[in-house]
C-alpha positions as CSV (number, residue, x, y, z in Angstrom):
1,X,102.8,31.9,125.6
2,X,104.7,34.0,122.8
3,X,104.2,37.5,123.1
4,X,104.1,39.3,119.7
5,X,105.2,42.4,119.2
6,X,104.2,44.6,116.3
7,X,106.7,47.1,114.9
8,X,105.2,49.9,112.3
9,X,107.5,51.5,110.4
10,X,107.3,55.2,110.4
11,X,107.4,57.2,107.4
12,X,110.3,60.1,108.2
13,X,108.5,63.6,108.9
14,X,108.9,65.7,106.4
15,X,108.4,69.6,107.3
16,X,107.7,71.8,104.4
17,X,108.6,75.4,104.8
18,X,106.4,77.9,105.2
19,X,105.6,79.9,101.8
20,X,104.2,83.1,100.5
21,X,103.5,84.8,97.0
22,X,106.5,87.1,95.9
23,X,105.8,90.5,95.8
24,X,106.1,92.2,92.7
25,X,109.1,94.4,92.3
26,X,109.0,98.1,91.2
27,X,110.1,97.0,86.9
28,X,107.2,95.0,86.7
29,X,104.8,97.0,88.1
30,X,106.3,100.1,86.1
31,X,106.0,97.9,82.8
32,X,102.2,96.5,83.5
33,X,101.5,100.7,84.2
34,X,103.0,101.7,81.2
35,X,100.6,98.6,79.6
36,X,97.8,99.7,81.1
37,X,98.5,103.6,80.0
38,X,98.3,102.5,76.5
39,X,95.7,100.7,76.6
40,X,94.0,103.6,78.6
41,X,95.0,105.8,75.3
42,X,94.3,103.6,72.8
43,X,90.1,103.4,74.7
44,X,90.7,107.0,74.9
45,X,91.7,107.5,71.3
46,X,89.2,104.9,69.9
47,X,85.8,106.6,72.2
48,X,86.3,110.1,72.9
49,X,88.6,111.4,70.4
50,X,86.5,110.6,67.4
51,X,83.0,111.8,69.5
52,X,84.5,115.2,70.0
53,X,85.5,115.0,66.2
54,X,82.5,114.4,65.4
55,X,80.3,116.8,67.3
56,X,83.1,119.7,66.6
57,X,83.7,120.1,70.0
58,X,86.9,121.5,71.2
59,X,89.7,118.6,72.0
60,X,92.5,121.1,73.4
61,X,91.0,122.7,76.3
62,X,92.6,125.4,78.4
63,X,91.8,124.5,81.7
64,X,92.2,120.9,83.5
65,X,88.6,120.8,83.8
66,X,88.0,120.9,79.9
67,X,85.6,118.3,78.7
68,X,88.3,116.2,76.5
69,X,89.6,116.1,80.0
70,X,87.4,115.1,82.5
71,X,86.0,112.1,79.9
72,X,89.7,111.2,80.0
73,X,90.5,111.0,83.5
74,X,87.5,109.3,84.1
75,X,87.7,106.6,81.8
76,X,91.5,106.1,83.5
77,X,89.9,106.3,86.9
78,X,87.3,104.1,85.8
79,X,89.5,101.3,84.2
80,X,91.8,100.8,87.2
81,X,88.9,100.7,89.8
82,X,87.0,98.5,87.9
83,X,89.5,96.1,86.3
84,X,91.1,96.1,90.0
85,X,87.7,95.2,91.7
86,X,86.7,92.5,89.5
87,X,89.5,90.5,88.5
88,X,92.0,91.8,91.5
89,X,94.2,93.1,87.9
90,X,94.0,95.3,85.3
91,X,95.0,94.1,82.3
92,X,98.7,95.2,82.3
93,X,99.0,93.4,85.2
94,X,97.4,90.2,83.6
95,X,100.5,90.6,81.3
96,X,102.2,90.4,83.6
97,X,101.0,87.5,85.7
98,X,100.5,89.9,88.8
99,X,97.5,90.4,91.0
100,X,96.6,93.1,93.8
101,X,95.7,91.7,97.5
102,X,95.2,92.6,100.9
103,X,97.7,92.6,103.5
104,X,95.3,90.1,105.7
105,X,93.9,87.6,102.7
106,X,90.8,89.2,103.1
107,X,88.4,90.1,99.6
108,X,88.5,92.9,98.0
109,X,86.4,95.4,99.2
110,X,85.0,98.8,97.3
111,X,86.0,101.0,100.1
112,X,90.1,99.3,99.3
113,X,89.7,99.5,96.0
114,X,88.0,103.5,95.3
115,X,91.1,104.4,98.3
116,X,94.0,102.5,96.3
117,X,92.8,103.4,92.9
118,X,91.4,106.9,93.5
119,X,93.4,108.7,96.5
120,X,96.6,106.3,95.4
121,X,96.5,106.8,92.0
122,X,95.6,110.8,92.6
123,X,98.6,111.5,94.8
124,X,101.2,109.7,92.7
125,X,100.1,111.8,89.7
126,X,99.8,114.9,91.9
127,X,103.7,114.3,92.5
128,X,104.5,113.3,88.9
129,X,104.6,109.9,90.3
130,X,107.5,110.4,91.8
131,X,106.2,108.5,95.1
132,X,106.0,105.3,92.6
133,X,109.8,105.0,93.3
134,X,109.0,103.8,96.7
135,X,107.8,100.6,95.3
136,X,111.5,100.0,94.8
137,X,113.1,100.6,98.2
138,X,110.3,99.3,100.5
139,X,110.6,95.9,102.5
140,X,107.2,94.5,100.4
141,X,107.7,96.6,97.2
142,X,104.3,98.4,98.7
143,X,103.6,101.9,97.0
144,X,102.0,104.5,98.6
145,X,99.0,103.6,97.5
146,X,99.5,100.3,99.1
147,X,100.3,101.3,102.6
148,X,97.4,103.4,102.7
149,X,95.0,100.6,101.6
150,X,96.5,97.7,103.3
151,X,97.1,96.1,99.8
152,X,100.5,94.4,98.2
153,X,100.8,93.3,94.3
154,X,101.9,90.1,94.2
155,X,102.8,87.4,91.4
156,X,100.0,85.4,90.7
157,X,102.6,82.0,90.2
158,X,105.5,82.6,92.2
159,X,106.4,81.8,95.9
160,X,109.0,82.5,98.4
161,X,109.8,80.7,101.6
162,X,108.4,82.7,104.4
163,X,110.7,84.4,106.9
């Protein structure tokens, strides 16, 4: 009796390395803020400027806490936290093909979002955004902002091998 032996022929395995979505650097975040800070102007310029215009009310206010102001800050409050929890960017950012996540891969949450977009946003502009400049000496290009909300910017289309 003939004994038969089968041979399969194995296909080489191939390991692929281990990847991860770059972060975004501290020029491209600056560029999608400055962006966004026209865009917050122009909404500005286009809504309130023309309703205070209209109704004769005072656009120069003395204090911080002037009308003209408040409407302001709030519709740049509102744009970031908004644009940020919906579509994870604001439009700057779309530019710009980047995207805000959190550290774990986890949804956004509001709690994340009001912390990174309010408190963040508040303290950099508190400190003439001078703590912005971390973005470009940290390990993950994390703000602030970031390492207080467990969040990173990231490009939406680019990867790095994972170390």
């Amino acid at each position: 009796m003939t004994e038969v032996i089968e041979t399969f022929e194995t296909t080489p395995t191939v390991e692929y390395p281990l990847i991860q979505q770059k972060t975004a650097g501290f020029w491209m975040r600056f560029w999608a803020f400055v962006l966004d800070s026209i865009i917050i102007a122009a909404i500005v310029g286009v809504t309130i400027r023309p309703l205070f215009s209209v109704m004769d009310w005072d656009l120069v206010g003395i204090n911080w806490y002037a009308p003209f102001s408040m409407l302001s800050v709030a519709i740049y409050y509102a744009y970031f936290v908004l644009l940020t929890k919906y579509f994870k960017q604001t439009l700057g950012k779309m530019v710009f093909g980047l995207r805000v996540e959190k550290d774990n891969g986890e949804p956004l949450d509001w709690s994340t979002i009001l912390f990174r977009e309010g408190v963040g946003r508040f303290i950099n502009s508190t400190f003439f955004h001078a703590p912005y400049l971390i973005v470009a000496f940290s390990p993950k290009n994390k703000s602030v902002a970031d390492y207080f909300s467990d969040t990173v910017v990231v490009h939406e289309k680019m990867f790095i091998e994972k170390v």
